[in-house]
C-alpha positions as CSV (number, residue, x, y, z in Angstrom):
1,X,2.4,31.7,0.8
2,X,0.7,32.2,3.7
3,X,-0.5,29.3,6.2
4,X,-3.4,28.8,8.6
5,X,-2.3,26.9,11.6
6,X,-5.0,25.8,13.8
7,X,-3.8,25.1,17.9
8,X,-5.7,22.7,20.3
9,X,-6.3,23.1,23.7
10,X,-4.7,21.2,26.5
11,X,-4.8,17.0,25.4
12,X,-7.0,18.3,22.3
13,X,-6.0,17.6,18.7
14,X,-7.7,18.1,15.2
15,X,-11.3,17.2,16.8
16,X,-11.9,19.8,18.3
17,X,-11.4,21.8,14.7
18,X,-13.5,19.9,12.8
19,X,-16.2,22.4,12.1
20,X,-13.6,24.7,11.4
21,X,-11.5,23.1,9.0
22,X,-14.3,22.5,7.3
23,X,-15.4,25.8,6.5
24,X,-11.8,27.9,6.3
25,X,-10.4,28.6,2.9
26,X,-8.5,25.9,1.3
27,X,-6.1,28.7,-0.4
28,X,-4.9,28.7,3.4
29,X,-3.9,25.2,3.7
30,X,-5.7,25.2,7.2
31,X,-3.3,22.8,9.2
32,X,-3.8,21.2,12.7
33,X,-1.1,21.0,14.9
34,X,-0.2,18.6,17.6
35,X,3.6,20.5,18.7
36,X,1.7,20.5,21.8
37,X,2.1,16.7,22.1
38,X,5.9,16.7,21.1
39,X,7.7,19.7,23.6
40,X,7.7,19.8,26.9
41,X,7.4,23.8,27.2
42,X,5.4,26.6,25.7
43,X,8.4,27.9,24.2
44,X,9.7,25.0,22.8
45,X,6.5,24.2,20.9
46,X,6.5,27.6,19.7
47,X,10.1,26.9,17.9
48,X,9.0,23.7,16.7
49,X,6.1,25.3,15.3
50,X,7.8,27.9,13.5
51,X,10.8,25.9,12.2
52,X,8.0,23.4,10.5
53,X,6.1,25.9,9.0
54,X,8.4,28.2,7.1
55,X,7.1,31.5,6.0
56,X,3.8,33.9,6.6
57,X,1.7,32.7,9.3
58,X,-2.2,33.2,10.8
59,X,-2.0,31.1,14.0
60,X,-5.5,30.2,15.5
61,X,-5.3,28.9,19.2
62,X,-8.0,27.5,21.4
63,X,-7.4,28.0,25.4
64,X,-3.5,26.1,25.6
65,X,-2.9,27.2,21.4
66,X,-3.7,30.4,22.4
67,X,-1.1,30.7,25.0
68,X,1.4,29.2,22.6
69,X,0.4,31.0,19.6
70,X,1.2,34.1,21.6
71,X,4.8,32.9,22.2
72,X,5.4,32.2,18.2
73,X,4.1,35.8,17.7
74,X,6.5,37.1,20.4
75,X,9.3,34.7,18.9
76,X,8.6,35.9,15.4
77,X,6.6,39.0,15.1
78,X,8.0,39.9,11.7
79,X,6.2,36.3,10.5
80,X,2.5,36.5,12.1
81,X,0.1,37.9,9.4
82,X,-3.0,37.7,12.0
83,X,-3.7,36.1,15.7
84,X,-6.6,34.4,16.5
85,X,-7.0,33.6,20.4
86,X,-10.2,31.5,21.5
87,X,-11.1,30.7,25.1
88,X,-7.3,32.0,26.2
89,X,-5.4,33.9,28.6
90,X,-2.2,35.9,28.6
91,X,-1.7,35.7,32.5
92,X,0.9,33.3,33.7
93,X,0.1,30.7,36.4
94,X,-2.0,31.7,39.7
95,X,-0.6,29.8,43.0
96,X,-3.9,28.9,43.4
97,X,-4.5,27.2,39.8
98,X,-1.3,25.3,40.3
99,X,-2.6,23.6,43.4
100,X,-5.3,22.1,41.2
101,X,-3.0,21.1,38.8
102,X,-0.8,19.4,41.0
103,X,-4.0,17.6,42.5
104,X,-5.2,16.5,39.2
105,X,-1.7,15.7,38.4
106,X,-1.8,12.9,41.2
107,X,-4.7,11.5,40.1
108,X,-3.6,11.5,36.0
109,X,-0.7,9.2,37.5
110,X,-2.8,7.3,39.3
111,X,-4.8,6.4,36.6
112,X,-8.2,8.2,37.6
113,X,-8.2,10.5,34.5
114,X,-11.5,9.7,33.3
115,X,-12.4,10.9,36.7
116,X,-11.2,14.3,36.7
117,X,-12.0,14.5,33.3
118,X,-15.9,13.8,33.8
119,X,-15.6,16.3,36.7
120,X,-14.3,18.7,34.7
121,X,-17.2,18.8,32.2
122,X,-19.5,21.1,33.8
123,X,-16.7,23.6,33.8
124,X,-15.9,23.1,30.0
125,X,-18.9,23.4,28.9
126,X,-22.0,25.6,28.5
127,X,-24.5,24.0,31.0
128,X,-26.6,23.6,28.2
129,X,-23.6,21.9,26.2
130,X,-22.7,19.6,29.0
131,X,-26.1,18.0,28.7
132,X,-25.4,16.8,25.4
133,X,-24.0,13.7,25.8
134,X,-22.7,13.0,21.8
135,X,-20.8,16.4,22.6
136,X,-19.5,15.9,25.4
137,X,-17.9,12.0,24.5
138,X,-16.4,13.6,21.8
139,X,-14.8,16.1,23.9
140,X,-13.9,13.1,26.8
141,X,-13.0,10.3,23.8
142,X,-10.0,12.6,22.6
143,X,-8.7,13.8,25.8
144,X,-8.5,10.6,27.2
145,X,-7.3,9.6,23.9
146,X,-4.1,11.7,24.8
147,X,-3.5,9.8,27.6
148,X,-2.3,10.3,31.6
149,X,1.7,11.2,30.0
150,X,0.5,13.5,28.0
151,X,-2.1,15.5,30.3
152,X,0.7,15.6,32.8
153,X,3.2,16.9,30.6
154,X,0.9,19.8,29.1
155,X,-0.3,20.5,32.2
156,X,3.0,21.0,33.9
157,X,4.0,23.2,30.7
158,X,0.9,25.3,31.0
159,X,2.1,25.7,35.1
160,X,5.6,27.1,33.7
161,X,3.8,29.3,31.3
162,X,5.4,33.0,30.7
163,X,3.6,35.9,30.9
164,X,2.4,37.0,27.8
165,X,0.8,40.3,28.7
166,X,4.1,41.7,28.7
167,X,4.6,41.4,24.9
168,X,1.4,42.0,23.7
169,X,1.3,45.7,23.0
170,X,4.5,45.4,20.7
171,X,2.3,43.2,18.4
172,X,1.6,44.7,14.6
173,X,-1.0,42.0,13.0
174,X,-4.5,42.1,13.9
175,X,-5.9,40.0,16.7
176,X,-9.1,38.4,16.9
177,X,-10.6,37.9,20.6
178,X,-13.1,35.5,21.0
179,X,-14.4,33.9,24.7
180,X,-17.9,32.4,25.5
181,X,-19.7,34.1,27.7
182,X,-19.9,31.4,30.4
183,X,-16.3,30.6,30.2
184,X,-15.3,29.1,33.7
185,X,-12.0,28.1,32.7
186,X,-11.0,31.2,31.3
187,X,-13.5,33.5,32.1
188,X,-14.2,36.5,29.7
189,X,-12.1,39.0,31.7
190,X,-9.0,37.3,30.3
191,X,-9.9,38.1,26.8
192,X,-11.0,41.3,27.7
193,X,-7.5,41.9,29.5
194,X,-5.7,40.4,25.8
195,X,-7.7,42.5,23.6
196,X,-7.3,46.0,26.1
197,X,-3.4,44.9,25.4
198,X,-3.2,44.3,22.1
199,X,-3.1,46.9,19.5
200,X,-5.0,45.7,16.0
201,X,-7.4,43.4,18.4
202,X,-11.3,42.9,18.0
203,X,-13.2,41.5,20.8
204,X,-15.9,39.0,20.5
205,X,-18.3,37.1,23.0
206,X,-20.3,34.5,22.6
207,X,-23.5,34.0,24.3
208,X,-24.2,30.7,25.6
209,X,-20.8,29.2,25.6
210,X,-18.4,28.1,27.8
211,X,-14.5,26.9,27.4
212,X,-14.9,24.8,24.2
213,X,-16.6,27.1,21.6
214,X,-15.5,25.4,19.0
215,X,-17.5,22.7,19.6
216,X,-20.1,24.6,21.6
217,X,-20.5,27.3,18.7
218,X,-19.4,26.0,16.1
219,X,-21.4,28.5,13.3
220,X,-21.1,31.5,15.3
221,X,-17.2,30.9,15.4
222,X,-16.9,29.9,12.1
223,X,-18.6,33.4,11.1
224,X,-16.7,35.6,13.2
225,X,-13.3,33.5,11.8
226,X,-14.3,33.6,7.9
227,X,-15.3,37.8,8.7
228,X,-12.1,38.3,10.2
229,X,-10.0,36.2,7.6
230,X,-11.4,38.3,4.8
231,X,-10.1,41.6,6.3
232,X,-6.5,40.6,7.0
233,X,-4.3,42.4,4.9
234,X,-2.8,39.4,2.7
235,X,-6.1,38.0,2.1
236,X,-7.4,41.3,0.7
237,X,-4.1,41.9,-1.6
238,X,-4.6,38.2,-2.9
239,X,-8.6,39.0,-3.6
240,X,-7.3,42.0,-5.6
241,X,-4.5,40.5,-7.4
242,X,-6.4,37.1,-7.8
């Protein structure tokens, strides 16, 4: 039977997929992930993923999930029944992005996390999400949650990232293509660039949003996952059959 896996971003976990898992079918036993937390590379956490979760698989990644969900497609095209990729990117690291991450590095180590984290808001978010305060503790209560080991270790395996572009047109399930609008972290020519690549891929933008639209957008993401869901091809055969 086939699975729903649901990817966080970088430090994220289930949290971040709340409004989601709320509303996605329960016939897809929508599962969180945290593979992202145990391996130290993008391709290791794609193994893991896929020797945990035998059989058909939907994979649903935010910004880092969507990086790694591309790598289990690539690693097991033959499993992937549909990709969704939120907020992502298929490039591999720019010398200039690395810089900041080795910066922010330093200061995870020296224990000024919260720091960069509370820096980092206005670039995750919406500037009309960043003003909202309940929002955007959730987002900082469950990144800092992760801790200064962990941001240093996903960050270092998003610097070591492949490139994914160069898989992408051998893909054969449909893709779904979804970036806020005001994405600063992974602004919306990335998605543009995945969803030119891809074959089966739809491309969506929300207005409004910036790097964490599940949390920014939650309905309007919900709706564009639920219309998408419905036209994969297994869901469709198990409507008819059902």
């Amino acid at each position: 039977m086939t699975q729903l896996i649901l990817l966080p971003g970088l430090a994220s976990d289930h949290v971040m997929w709340q409004a989601q898992l709320a509303a996605l079918p329960a016939q897809l036993r929508p599962h969180v992930t945290d593979v992202h937390a145990r391996c130290d590379t993008i391709e290791a956490m794609a193994r893991t993923l896929l020797e945990e979760h035998p059989g058909d698989l939907i994979l649903c990644g935010a910004s880092m999930g969507g990086i790694v969900a591309m790598q289990v497609a690539h690693q097991a095209p033959g499993r992937i029944r549909g990709l969704a990729l939120l907020g992502s990117s298929a490039r591999p690291e720019t010398d200039e992005i690395r810089a900041l991450r080795e910066a922010a590095i330093g200061l995870f180590a020296d224990g000024r996390a919260a720091e960069v984290l509370r820096a980092n808001v206005p670039l995750a978010f919406h500037a009309s999400h960043a003003a909202d305060q309940a929002l955007v503790q959730r987002y900082l209560d469950f990144v800092m949650h992760a801790g200064a080991e962990q941001l240093i270790r996903q960050n270092r395996a998003i610097m070591a990232r492949p490139d994914a572009r160069a898989h992408l047109p051998a893909l054969r399930c449909p893709v779904l293509v979804v970036c806020g609008d005001a994405d600063q972290l992974t602004p919306p020519e990335c998605s543009r660039e995945i969803a030119a690549l891809a074959p089966q891929a739809q491309l969506e933008m929300i207005e409004q949003c910036g790097h964490m639209l599940t949390m920014e957008q939650p309905e309007r993401v919900n709706t564009l996952l639920l219309q998408w869901l419905e036209r994969l091809p297994p869901l469709a055969a198990t409507t008819t059959t059902g």
